[in-house]
Steps between C-alpha positions, in 0.01 A plus 500: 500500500852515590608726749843612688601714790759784460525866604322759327576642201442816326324303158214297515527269248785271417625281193740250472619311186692145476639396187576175557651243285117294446280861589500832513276589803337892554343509888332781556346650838347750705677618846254563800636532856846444389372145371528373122168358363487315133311669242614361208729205368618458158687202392663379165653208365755657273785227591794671420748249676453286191611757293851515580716407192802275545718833514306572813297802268082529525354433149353799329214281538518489897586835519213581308218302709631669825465843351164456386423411854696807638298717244120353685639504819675894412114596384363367856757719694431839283473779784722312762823682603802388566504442823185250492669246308799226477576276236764234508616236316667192561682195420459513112588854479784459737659208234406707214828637341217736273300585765553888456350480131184328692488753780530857317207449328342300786486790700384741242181283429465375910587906572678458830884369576580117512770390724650152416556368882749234547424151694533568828316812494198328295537277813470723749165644386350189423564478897419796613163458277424150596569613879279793523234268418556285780431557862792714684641196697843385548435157300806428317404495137618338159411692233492341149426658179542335197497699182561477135861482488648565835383368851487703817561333846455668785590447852347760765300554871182672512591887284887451474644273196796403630655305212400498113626317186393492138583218331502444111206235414139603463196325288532668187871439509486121646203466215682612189821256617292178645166476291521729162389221340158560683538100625458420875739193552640372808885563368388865442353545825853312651758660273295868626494407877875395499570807325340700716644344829860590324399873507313483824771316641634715770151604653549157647721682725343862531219399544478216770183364689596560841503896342130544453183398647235607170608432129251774245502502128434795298413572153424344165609126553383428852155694417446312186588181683282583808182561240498172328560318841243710632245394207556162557423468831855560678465741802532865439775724551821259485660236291635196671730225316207245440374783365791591246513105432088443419587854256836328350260200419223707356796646276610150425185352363407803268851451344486776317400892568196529258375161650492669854158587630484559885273723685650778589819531314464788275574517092815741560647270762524190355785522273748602819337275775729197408810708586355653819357181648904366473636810652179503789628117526829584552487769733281210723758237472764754573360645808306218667161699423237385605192696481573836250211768654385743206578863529298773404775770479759528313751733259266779426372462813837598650535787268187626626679500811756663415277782368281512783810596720507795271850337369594550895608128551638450133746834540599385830552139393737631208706749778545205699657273132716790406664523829531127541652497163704752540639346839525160355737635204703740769389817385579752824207614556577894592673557199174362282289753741750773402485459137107465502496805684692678268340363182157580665616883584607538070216358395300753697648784291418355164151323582177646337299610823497294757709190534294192446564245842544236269819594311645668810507146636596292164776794574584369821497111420732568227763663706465252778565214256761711271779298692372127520750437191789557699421181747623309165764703355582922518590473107169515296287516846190664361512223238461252760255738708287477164511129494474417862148698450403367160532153662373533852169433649443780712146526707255827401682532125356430207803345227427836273500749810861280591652547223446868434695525815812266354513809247520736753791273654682438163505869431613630781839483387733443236391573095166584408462336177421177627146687613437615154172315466344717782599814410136634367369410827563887711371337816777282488772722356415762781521181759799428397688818484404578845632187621792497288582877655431365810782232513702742387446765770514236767838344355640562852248323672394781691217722497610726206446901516217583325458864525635709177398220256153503318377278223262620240334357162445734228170529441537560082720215463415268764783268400759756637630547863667709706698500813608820612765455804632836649871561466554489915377128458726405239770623701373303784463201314728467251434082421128520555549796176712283311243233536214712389746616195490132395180486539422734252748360226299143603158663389652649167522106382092492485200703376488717849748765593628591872673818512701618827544856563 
């Protein structure tokens, strides 16, 4: 039974979902006392990272194993909500140039959203997952996590991760390149270790001894490695380097994968264990390891987390990246909290029923971050606002959630055809107009008079607006008028209308 300590929530039952590169993973638990207790776990090999094309696309044929998975696991969560469940996916889906052909119908059979997470924030749960297992002490930890195609280090005390990488090599990966040929040679296992330490190489330096006092391994790899040591008579619970070498060895003499018989290593792990036992021997060499102690937590664990805080910690986390962000880039932060505020107060008029919390704040991010493009150049600065977020790393985002918000910062000004692709998305298209309208009104960069100026959707033809702005306001305001004027002839350009009265 594996069980975590968070707050209480208002559900009690929780599910999380990993679709990793090797596995897709479903956890799913009871809550009791604000504590997380395993009732089910669902894991299967669908090994998508070797279905990645040399164009960087999934095969049909990949695709199509993961969403038969989706479609079980989907049947299992019938009659959860929302709110009781996270899926993410990681390092294959973040290389995946296809990936949205994979994930539209992934979430129709799974039912529930999937947010492709970038590196940094896969490595953060894996910490915060792998901590909560662990005794609340300030032990300074190294956290590793080798996975199909990416590897997370982690360097943290006690709770608090305090600095996270993801690097590009996993065991599926490191298997396909180093031993496709299913042969277990010494040149394979050099040529993959040498590789490795070239894309490992600066850990060297983030990660030094004199940093942490306890190295942990999560996941497939160092589990897989720990059972077969374990079955042969190795101590339980960690891996040590005679213990890598005596399994390099074992390797060695079967030669080959279908010669390979060793208790404990299962059927489904065998093909990728070549390339994880260079990347586990790497990461040893690398960081003068030791003694590797076996974690029990891990990704979905952290997500579980993150649930159990009622999204409390996650929402915070991601106030905390947009406003670093947003300071890094030399966005003033007032005049971000002005337009937000203004975007927020339009919105209000047009929203069916209540506003939902969540879009009021992908609201707010967006006009805190409208500016960042201007740190690199004030011509074309939402381009670069949409790139700067495309391409960052940025702690409590997932990489889809991310880049709806580049859209929001591309639009904001200039033509609207180069959004034309989103334009049958109305959550978006009333987004943006808000925030578009919003910039416009707070051209001045000052609180802009709102009273006399209302914003309505029709409700027959919901692709039509209108802003009525009483005639003692246009007086007032003469630019912020002709500004909403070219607004309007901006909107004429696309399938939706804005008229200004």
């Amino acid at each position: 039974m594996t069980e975590f300590s968070k707050p209480s929530i208002k559900t009690n039952r929780l599910a999380a979902v990993d679709l990793g590169s090797n596995s897709f993973r479903l956890e799913i638990g009871r809550i009791e006392h604000g504590q997380f207790y395993r009732t089910e776990y669902l894991k299967e090999t669908v090994r998508q990272g070797n279905g990645l094309d040399e164009n960087r696309n999934l095969t049909f044929a990949a695709m199509q194993r993961g969403w038969d998975c989706l479609a079980r696991f989907g049947e299992r969560l019938a009659g959860f909500t929302e709110d009781e469940v996270r899926a993410v996916a990681t390092q294959t889906l973040r290389e995946a140039r296809n990936r949205e052909d994979f994930l539209g119908p992934g979430m129709q059979k799974l039912g529930f959203p999937i947010d492709v997470i970038a590196g940094r924030e896969e490595a953060r749960l894996i910490y915060q997952g792998v901590a909560q297992a662990l005794p609340d002490t300030p032990e300074r930890r190294l956290v590793i996590d080798i996975g199909g195609r990416s590897t997370e280090i982690i360097l943290g005390q006690g709770r608090v991760s305090k600095h996270m990488e993801s690097y590009r090599v996993g065991s599926v990966a490191w298997s396909m390149r180093y031993f496709s040929d299913n042969q277990f040679s010494k040149r394979a296992f050099q040529m993959a270790e040498i590789a490795a330490k070239a894309v490992l190489d600066e850990a060297f330096t983030l990660y030094p001894r004199n940093q942490w006092d306890v190295a942990y391994g999560s996941a497939g790899t160092v589990n897989a490695v720990v059972d077969v040591l374990v079955a042969a008579g190795w101590p339980a619970g960690s891996v040590s380097l005679e213990g890598l070498d005596w399994l390099q060895d074992k390797l060695l003499a079967a030669q080959t994968i279908d010669r390979l018989k060793l208790p404990g290593m299962r059927d489904d792990r065998k093909p990728i264990i070549g390339g994880g036992l260079s990347v586990l021997r790497a990461l040893f060499d690398l960081l003068g390891i030791k003694q590797l102690v076996q974690a029990s937590g891990g990704l979905r664990h952290g997500l579980l987390q993150d649930m159990l805080g009622n999204g409390q910690q996650h929402t915070d986390l991601r106030d905390h990246s947009v406003a670093r962000l947003a300071a890094k880039f030399g966005a003033e932060p007032a005049h971000g909290l002005r337009v937000g505020q203004t975007a927020n107060h339009l919105f209000k008029q047009i929203a069916s029923g209540a506003v939902d919390e969540r879009i009021s704040r992908k609201l707010t991010w967006a006009a805190q971050l409208h500016e960042i493009g201007g740190h690199i150049s004030h011509n074309e600065s939402h381009k670069h606002g949409a790139y700067i977020l495309d391409n960052a790393d940025v702690m409590g985002f997932a990489v889809t959630e991310l880049h709806k918000l580049s859209l929001l910062v591309l639009g904001h000004r200039g033509k609207l055809r180069k959004l034309e692709a989103n334009f049958d998305d109305d959550m978006f298209i009333q987004q943006l107009l808000v925030l578009r309208l919003a910039v416009a009104l707070c051209h001045a960069r000052r609180d802009p008079h709102l009273q006399g100026i209302s914003l309505c959707q029709d409700p027959k033809n919901r692709r039509s607006f209108t802003l009525k702005c009483a005639p003692e306001w246009v007086k007032a305001y003469p630019q912020s008028a002709y500004l909403l004027n070219e607004e309007s002839l901006a909107w004429e350009k696309t399938p939706w209308s804005l008229v200004i009265l």
